[in-house]
Rosetta silent file (secondary structure, phi, psi, omega in degrees, C-alpha in Angstrom):
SEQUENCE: XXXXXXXXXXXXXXXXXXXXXXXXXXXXXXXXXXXXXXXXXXXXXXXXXXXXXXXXXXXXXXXXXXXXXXXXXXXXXXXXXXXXXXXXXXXXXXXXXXXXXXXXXXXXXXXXXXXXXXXXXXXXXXXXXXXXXX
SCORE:     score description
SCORE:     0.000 S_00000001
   1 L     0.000  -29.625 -169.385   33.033 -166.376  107.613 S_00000001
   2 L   -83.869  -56.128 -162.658   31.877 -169.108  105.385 S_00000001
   3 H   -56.139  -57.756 -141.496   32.406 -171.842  108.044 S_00000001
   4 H   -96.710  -21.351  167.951   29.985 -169.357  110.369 S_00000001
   5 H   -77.419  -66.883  173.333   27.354 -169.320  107.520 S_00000001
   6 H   -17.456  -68.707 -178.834   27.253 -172.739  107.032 S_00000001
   7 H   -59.865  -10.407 -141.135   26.145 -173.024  110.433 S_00000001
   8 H  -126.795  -13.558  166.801   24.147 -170.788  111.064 S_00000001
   9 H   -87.170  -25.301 -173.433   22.263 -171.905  108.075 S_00000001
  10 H   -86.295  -20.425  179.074   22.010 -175.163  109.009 S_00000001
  11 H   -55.589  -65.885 -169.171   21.179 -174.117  112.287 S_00000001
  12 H   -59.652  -37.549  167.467   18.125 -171.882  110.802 S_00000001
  13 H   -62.694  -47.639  176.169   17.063 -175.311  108.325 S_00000001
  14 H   -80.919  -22.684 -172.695   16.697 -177.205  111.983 S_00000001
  15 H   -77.190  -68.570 -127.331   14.546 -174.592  113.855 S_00000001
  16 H   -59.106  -21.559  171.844   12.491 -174.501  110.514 S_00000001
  17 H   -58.962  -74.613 -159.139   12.173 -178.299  110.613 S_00000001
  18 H   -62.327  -35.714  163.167   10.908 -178.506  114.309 S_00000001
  19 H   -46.424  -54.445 -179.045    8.629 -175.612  114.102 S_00000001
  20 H   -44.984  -64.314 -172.165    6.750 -177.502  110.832 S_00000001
  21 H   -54.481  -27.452 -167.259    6.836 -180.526  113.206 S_00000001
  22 H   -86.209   -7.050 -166.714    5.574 -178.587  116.274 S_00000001
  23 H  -116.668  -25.750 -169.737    2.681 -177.055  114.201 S_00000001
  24 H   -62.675  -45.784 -164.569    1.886 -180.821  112.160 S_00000001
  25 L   -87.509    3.487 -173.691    1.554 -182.411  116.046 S_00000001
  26 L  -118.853   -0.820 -175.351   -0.332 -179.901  117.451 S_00000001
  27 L   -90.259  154.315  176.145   -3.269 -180.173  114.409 S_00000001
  28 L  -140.079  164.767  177.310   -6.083 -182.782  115.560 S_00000001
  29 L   -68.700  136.971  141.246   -8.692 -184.724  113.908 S_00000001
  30 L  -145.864  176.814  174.533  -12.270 -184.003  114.386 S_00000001
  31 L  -129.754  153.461 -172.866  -15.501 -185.492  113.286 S_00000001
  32 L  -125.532  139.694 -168.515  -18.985 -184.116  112.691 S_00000001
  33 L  -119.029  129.043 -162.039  -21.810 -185.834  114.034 S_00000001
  34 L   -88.644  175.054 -151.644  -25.659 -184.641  112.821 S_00000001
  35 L   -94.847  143.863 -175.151  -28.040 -184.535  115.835 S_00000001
  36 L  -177.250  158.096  165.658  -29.996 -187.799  115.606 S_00000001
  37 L  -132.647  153.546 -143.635  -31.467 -190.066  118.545 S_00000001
  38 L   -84.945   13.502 -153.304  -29.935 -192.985  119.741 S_00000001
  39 L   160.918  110.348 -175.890  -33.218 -194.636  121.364 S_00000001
  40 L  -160.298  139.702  155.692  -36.457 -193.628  122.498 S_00000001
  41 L   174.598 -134.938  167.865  -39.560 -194.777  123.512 S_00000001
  42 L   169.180  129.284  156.340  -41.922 -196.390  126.132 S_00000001
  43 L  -165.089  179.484 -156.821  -44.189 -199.521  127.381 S_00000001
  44 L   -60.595  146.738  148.931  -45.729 -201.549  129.997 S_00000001
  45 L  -120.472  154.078 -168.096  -43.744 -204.024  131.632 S_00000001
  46 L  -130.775  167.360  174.675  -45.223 -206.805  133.297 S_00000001
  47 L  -134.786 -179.211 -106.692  -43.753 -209.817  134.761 S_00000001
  48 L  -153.090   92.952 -120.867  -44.806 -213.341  134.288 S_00000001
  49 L  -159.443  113.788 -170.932  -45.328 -215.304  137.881 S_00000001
  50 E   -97.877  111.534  176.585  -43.623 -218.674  138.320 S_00000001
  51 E  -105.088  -12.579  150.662  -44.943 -220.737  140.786 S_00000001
  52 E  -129.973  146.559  162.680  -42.631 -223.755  140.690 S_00000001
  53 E  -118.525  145.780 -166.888  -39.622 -224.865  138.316 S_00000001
  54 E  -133.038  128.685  174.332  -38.677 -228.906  138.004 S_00000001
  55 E   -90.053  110.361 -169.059  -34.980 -229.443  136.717 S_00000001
  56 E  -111.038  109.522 -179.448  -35.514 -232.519  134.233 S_00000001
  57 E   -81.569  155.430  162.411  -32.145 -234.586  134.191 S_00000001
  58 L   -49.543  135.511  154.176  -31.236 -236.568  131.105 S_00000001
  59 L   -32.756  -44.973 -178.707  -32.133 -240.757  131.020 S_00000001
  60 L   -87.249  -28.842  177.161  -29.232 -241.636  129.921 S_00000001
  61 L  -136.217   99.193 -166.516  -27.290 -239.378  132.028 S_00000001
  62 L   -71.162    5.978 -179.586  -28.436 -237.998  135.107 S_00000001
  63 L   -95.572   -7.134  164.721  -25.754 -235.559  135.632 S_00000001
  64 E   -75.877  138.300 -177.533  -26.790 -233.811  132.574 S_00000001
  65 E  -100.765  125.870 -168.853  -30.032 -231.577  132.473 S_00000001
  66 E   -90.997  -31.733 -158.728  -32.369 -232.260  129.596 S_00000001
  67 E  -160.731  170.807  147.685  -35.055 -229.656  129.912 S_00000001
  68 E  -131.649  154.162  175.083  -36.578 -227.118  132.726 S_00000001
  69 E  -133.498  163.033 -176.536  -40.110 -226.771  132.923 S_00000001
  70 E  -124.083  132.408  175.599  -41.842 -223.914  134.439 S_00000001
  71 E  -114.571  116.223 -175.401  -45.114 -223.661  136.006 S_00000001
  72 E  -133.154  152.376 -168.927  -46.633 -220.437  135.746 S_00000001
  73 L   -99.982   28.008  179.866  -50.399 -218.893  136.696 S_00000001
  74 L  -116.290  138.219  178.712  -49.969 -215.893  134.084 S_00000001
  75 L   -85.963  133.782  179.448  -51.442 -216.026  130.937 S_00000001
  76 L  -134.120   37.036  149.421  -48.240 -215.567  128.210 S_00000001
  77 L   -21.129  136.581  168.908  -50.367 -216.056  125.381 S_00000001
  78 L    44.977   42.464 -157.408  -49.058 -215.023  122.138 S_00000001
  79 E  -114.993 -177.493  164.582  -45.572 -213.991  123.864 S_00000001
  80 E  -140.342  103.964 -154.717  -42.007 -215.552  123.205 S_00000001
  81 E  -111.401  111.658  161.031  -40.254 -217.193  126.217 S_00000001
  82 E  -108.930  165.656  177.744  -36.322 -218.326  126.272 S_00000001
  83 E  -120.215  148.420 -159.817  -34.841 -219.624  129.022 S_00000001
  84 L  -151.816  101.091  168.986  -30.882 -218.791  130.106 S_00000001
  85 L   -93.761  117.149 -164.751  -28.894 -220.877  132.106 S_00000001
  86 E   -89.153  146.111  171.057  -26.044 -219.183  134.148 S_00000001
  87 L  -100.129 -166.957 -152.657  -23.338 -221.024  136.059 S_00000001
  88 L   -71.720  -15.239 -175.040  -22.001 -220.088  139.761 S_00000001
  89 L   -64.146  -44.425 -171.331  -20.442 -217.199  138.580 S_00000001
  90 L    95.518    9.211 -169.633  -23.493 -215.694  136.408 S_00000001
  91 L   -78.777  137.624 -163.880  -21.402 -216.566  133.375 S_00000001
  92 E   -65.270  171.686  172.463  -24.511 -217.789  130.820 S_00000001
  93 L  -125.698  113.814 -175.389  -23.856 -221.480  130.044 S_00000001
  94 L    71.664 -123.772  165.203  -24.199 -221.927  126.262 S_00000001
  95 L  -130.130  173.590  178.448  -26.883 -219.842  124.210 S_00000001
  96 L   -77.414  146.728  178.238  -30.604 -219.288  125.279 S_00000001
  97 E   -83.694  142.743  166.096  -33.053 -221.898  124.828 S_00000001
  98 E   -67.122  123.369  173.394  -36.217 -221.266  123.064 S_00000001
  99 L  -119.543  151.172  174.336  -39.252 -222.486  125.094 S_00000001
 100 E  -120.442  165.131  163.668  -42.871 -223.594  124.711 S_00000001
 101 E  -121.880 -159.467  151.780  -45.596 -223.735  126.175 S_00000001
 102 E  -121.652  136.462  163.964  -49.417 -224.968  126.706 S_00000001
 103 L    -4.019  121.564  179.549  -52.539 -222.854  126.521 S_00000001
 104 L   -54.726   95.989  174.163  -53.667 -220.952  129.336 S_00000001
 105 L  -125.476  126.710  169.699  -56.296 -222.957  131.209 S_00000001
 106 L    70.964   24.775  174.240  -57.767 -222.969  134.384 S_00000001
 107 L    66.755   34.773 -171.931  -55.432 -220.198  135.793 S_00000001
 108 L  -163.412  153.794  166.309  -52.316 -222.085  134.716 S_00000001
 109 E  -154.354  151.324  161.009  -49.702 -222.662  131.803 S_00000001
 110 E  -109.180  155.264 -168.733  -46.774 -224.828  131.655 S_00000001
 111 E  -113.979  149.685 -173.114  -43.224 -223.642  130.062 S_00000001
 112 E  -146.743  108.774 -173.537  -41.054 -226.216  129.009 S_00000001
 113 E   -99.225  125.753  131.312  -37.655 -225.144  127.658 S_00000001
 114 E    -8.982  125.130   82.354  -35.349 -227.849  126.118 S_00000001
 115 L   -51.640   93.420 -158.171  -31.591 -228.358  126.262 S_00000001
 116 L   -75.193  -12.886  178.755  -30.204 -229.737  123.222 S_00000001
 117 L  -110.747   11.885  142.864  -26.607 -229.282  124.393 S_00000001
 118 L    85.241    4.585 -141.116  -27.422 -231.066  127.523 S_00000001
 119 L   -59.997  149.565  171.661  -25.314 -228.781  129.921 S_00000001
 120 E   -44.696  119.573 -175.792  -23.828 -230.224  133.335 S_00000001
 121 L  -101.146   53.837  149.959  -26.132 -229.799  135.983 S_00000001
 122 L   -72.789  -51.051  176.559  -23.226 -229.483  138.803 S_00000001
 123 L   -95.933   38.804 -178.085  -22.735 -226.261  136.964 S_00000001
 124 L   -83.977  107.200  163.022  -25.873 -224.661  137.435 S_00000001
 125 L  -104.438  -16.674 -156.656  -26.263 -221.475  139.245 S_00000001
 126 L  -161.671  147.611  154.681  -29.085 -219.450  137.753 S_00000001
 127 L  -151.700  122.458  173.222  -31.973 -219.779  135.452 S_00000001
 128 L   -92.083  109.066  160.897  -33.654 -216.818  133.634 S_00000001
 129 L   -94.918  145.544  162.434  -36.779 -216.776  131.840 S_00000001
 130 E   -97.923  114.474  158.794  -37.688 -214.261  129.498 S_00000001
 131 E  -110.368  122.565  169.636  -41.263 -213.484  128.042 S_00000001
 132 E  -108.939  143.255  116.512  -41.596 -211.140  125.393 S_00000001
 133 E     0.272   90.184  163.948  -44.440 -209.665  123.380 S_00000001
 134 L   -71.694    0.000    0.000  -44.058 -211.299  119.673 S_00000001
């Protein structure tokens, strides 16, 4: 009879274990998130009208590209214009360049972005300009 206890205790000590476990694994996590918005708003977009671009290789090395310049008939007064060069892929090539320009005259401005890290022009696929409102 004792033998028959044992067991039956030890038995009753294992359900009670996997029930605890079966009710610990069945509890979940939550989080509470207050009502808030993630973005909102609204304005004009315009675009900027490029009427040629000239690919300016380095002097010392013409397989390198020193600069792009942009010719554009839009006035982009008081704006902020990078430039983004992508390879065949679309993957960008390096970070964006900052660009300047000259004063809107005569129905015309030129954009003239720089490249200080000189990138390979073999691996040129794309070039993005940006103008933003500063």
């Amino acid at each position: 009879m004792r033998k028959s206890t044992k067991l039956a205790f030890a038995a009753a000590a294992v359900a009670v274990g996997f029930i605890a476990i079966g009710s610990t694994s069945a509890s979940t996590a939550s989080n509470t998130v207050p009502n808030s918005v993630a973005g909102f708003g609204e304005g004009t977009v315009t675009g900027a009208t490029v009427t040629a671009i000239h690919y300016v290789t380095d002097t010392a090395d013409p397989s390198k590209l020193d600069s792009v310049v942009f010719d554009s008939s839009t006035d982009i007064t008081g704006t902020t214009v990078t430039m983004t060069l992508k390879d065949g892929s679309l993957a960008i090539i390096g970070s964006p360049y900052a660009c300047s320009y000259t004063p809107y005259a005569a129905g015309a401005t030129t954009i003239t972005c720089l490249t200080a890290d000189l990138p390979a022009t073999a691996n040129l696929g794309a070039t993005d300009l940006t103008v933003v409102n500063s």
